[in-house]
Backbone as numpy.savetxt, mean C-alpha at the origin, in Angstrom:
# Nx Ny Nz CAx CAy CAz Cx Cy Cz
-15.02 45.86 15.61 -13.70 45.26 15.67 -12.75 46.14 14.87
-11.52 46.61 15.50 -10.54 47.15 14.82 -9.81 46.53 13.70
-9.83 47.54 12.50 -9.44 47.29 11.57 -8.07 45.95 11.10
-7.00 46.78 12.23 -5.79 45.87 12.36 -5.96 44.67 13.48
-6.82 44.16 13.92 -7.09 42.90 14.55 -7.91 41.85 13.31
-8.46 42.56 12.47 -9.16 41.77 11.75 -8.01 41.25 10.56
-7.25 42.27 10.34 -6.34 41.55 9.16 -5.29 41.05 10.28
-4.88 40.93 11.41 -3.65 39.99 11.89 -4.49 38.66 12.08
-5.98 38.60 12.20 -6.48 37.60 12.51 -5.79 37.12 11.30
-6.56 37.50 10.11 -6.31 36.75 8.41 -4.76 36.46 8.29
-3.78 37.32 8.99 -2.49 36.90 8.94 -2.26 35.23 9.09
-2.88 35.15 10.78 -2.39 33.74 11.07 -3.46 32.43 10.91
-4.52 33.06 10.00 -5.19 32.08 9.52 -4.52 31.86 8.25
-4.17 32.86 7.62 -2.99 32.48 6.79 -1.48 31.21 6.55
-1.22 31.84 8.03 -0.24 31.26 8.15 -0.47 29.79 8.25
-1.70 29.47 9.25 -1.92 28.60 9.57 -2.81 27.37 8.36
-2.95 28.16 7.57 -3.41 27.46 6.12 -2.08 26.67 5.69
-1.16 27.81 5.48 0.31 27.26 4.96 0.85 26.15 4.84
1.00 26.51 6.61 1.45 25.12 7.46 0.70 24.16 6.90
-0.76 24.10 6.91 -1.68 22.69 6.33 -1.17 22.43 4.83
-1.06 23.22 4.17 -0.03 22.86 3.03 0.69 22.15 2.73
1.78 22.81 3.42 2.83 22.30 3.40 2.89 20.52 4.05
2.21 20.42 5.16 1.97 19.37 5.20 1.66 18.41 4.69
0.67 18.76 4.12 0.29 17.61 3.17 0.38 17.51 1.58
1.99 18.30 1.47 2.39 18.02 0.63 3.97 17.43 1.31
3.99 17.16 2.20 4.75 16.41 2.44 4.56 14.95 2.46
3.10 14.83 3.23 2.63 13.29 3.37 2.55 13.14 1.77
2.08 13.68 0.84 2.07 12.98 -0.05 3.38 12.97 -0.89
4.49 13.98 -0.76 5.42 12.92 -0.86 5.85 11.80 -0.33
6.12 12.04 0.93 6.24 10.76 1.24 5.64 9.52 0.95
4.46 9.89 0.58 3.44 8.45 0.55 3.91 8.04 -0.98
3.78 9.12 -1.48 3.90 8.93 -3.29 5.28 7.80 -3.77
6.65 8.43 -2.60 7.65 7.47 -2.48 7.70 6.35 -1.86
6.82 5.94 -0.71 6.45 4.82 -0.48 6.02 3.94 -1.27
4.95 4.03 -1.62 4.05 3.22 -2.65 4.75 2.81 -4.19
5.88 4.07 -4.55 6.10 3.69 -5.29 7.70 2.35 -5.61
8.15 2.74 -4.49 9.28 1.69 -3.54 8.52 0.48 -3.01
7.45 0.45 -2.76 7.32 -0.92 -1.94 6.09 -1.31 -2.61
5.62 -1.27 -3.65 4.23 -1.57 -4.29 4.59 -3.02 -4.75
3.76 -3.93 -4.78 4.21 -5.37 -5.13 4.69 -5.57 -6.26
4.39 -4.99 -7.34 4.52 -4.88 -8.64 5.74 -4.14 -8.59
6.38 -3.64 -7.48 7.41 -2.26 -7.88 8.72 -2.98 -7.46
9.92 -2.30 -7.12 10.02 -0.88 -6.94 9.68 -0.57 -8.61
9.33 0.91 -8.22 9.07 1.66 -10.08 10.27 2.81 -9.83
10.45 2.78 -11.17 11.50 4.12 -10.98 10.64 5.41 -11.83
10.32 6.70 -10.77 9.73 7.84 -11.48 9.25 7.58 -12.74
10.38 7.12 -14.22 9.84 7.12 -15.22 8.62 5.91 -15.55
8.88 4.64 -14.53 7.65 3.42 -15.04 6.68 3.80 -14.56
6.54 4.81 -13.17 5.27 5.00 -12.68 4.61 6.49 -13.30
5.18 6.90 -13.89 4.69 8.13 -14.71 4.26 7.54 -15.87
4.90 6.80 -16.82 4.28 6.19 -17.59 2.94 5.36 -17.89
3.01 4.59 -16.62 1.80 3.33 -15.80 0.78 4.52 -16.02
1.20 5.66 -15.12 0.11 6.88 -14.58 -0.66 7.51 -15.27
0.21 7.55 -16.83 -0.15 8.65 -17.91 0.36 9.98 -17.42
1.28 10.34 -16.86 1.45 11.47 -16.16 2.86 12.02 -16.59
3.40 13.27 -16.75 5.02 13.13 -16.61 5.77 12.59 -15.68
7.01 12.45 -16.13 8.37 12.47 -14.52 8.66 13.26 -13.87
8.40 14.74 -14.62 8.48 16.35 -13.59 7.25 16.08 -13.28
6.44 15.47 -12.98 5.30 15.82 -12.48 5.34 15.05 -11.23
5.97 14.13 -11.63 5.65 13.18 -10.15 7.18 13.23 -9.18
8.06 13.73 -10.19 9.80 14.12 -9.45 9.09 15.28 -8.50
8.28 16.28 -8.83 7.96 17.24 -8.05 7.31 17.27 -7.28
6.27 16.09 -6.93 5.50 16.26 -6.31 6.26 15.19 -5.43
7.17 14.38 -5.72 7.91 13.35 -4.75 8.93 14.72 -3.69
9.21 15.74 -3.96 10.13 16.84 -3.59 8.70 17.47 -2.44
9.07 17.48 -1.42 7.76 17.81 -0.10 8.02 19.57 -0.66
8.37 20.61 -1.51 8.21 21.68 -2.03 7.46 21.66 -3.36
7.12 20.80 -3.81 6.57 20.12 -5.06 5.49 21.26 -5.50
5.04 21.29 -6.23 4.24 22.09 -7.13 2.69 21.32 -6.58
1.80 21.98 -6.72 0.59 21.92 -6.71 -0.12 20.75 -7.40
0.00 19.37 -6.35 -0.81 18.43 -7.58 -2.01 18.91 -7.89
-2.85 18.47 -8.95 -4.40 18.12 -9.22 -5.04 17.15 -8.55
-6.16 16.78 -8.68 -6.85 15.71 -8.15 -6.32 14.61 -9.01
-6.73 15.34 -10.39 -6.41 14.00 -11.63 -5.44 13.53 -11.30
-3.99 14.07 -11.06 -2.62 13.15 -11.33 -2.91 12.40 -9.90
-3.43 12.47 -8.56 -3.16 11.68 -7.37 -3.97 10.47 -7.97
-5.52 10.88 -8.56 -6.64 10.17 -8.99 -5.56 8.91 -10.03
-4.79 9.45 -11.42 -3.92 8.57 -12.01 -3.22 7.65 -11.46
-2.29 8.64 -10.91 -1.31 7.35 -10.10 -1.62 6.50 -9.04
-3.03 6.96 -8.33 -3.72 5.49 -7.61 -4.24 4.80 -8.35
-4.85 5.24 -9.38 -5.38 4.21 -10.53 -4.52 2.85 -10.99
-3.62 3.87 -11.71 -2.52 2.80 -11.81 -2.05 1.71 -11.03
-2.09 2.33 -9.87 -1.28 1.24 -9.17 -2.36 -0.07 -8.39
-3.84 0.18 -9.08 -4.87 -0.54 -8.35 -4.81 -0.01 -6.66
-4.85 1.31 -6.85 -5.47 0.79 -5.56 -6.65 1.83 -5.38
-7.83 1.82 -5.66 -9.06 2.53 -5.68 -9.16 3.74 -4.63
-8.92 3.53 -3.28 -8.83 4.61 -2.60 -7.97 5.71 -3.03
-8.49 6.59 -3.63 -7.00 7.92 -3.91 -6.78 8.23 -2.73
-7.73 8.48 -1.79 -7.78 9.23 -0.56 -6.17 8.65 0.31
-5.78 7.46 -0.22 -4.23 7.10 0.16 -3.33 8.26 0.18
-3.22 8.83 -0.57 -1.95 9.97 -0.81 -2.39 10.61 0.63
-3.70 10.95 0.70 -3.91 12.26 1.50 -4.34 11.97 3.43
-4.97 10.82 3.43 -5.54 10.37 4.65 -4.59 9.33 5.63
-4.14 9.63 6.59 -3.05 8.52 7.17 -3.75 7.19 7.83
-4.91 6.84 7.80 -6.29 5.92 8.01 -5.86 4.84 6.60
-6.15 5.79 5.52 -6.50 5.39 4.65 -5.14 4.58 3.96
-3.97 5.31 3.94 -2.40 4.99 3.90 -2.33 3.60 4.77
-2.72 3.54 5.88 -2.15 2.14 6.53 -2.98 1.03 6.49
-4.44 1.42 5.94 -5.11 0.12 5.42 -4.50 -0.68 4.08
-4.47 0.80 3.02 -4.21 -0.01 2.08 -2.81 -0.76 2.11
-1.73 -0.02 2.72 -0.19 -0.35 2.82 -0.46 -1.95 3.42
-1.10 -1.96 4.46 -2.10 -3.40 5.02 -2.38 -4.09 3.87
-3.06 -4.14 3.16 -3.91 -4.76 2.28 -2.38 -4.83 1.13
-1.95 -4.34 0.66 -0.59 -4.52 0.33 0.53 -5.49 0.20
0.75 -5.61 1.58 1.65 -6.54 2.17 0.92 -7.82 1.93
-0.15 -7.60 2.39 -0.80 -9.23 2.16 -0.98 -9.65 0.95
-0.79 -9.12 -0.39 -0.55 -9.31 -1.59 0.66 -9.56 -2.09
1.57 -8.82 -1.56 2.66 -9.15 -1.48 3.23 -10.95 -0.64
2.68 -10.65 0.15 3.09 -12.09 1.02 1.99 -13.24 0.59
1.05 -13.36 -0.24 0.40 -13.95 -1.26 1.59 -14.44 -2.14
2.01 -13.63 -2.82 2.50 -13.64 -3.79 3.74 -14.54 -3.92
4.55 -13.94 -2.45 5.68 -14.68 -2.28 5.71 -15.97 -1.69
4.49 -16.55 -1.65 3.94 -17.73 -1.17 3.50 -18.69 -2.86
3.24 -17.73 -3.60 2.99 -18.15 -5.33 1.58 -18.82 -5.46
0.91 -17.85 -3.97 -0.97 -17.59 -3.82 -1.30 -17.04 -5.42
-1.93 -17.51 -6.45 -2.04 -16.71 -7.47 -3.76 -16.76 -7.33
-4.72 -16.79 -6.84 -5.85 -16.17 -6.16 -6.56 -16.84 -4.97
-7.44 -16.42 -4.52 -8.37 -16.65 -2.94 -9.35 -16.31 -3.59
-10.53 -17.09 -2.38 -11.57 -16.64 -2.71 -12.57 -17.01 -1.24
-13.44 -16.00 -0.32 -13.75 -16.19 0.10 -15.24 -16.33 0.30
-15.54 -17.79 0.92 -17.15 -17.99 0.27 -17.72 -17.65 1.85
-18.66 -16.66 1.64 -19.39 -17.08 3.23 -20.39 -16.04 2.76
-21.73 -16.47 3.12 -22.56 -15.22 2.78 -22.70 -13.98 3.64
-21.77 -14.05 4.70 -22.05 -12.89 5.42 -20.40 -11.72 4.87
-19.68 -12.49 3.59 -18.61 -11.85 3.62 -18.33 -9.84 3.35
-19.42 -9.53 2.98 -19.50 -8.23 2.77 -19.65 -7.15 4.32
-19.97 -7.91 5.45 -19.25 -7.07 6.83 -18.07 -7.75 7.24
-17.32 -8.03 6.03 -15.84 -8.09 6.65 -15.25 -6.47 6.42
-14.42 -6.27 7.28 -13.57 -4.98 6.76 -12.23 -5.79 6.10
-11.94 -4.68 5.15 -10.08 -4.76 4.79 -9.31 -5.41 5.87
-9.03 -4.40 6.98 -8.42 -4.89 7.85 -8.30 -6.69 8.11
-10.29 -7.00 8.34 -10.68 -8.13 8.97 -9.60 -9.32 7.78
-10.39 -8.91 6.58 -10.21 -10.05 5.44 -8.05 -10.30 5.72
-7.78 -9.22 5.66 -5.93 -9.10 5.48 -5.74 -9.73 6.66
-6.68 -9.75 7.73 -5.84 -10.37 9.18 -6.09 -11.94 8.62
-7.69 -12.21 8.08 -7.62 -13.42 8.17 -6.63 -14.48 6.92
-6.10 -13.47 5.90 -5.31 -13.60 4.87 -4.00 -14.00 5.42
-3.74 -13.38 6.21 -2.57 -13.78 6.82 -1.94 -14.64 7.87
-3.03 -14.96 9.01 -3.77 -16.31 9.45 -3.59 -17.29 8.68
-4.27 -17.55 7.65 -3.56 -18.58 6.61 -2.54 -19.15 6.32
-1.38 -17.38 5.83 -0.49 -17.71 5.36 0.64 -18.30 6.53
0.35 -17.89 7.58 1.55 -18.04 8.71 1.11 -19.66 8.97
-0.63 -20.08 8.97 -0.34 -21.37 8.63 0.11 -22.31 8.09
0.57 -21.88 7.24 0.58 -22.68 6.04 2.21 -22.55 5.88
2.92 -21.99 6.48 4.17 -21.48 6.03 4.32 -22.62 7.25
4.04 -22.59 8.51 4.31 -23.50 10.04 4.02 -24.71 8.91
2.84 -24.92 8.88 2.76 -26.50 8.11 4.21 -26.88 7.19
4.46 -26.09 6.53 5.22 -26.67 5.51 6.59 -26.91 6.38
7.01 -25.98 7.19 8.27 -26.23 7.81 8.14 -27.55 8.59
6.85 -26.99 9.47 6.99 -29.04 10.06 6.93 -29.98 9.56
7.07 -29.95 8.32 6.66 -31.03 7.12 8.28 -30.89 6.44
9.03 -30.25 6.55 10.55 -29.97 6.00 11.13 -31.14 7.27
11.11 -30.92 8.77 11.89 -30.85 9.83 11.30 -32.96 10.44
10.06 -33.05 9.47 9.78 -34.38 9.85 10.79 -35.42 9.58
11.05 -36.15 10.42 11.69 -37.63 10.54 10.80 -38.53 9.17
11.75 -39.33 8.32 10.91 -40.15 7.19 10.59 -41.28 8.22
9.43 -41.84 7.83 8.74 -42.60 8.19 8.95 -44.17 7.71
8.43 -45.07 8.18 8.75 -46.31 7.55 8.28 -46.59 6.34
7.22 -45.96 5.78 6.55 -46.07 4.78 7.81 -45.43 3.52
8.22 -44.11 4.16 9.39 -43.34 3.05 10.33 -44.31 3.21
11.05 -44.89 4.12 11.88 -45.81 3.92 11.69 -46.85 3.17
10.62 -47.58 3.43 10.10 -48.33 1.88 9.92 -48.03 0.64
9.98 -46.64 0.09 9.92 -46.42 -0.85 11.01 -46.39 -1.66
12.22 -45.75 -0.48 13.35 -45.34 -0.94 13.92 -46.62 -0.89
13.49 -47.91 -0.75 14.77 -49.45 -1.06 13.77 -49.97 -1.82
11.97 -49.75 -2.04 12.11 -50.23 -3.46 12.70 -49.58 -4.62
12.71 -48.40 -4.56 13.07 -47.24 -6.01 14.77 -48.14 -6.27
15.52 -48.57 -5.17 17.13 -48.89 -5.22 17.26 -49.95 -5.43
């Protein structure tokens, strides 16, 4: 193989490294600003989630910038820590980004329901997936949200009417 075919190969394997780079230092800005805007606990501003993280604010201002400097494992490893959510692989995997963002919301919509814990008993609960458990989390909640409205929109009953002319 000729000399200059072998280094244009390395050129655009080069290049083509780059590009993977650059990419995924974009997703993880982006993700890094997601999570840190819509986290239940959040919004955080750079300095609370650098702090939470143990990390600087140039550290995470830069890596929020899709030209950002070279994270480590540690700082992605930190700032998922922080924020509970065990998968680091979030910053980097778009699988992994929409489960947990999933699993998320349903904490969130827990929350705003003033769910302060669940617990699910079944002995087969360990082949549930994320997904499964958050669908059936939310199943719940849309029940329970219908219940209460049809329970707002009910006509009082004769029984409430009796209550309300003994109380008078």
């Amino acid at each position: 193989m000729p000399a200059g075919q072998h280094v244009e190969h390395d050129a655009s394997t080069t290049h083509g490294l780059d590009e993977q780079v650059r990419g995924a230092k974009t997703a993880i800005a982006s993700r890094l600003r997601h999570i840190r805007q819509h986290h239940p606990e959040g919004p955080f501003t750079l300095a609370q989630l650098a702090e939470r993280a143990g990390v600087s604010k140039r550290t995470l201002a830069s890596a929020e910038s899709a030209d950002g400097t070279n994270l480590t494992i540690e700082t992605l490893v930190k700032v998922a820590h922080s924020l509970g959510i065990a998968r680091w692989a979030y910053f980097l995997d778009e699988q992994v980004f929409q489960q947990v963002n999933t699993e998320l919301a349903t904490v969130r919509e827990l929350s705003r329901h003033k769910v302060r814990s669940a617990a699910l008993r079944s002995p087969h609960s360990a082949s549930f997936s994320a997904d499964q458990m958050s669908e059936l989390l939310s199943g719940i909640i849309d029940a329970a949200a219908q219940a209460r409205d049809s329970l707002r929109v009910m006509p009082a009953t004769a029984s409430d009417d009796q209550h309300t002319s003994d109380a008078s």
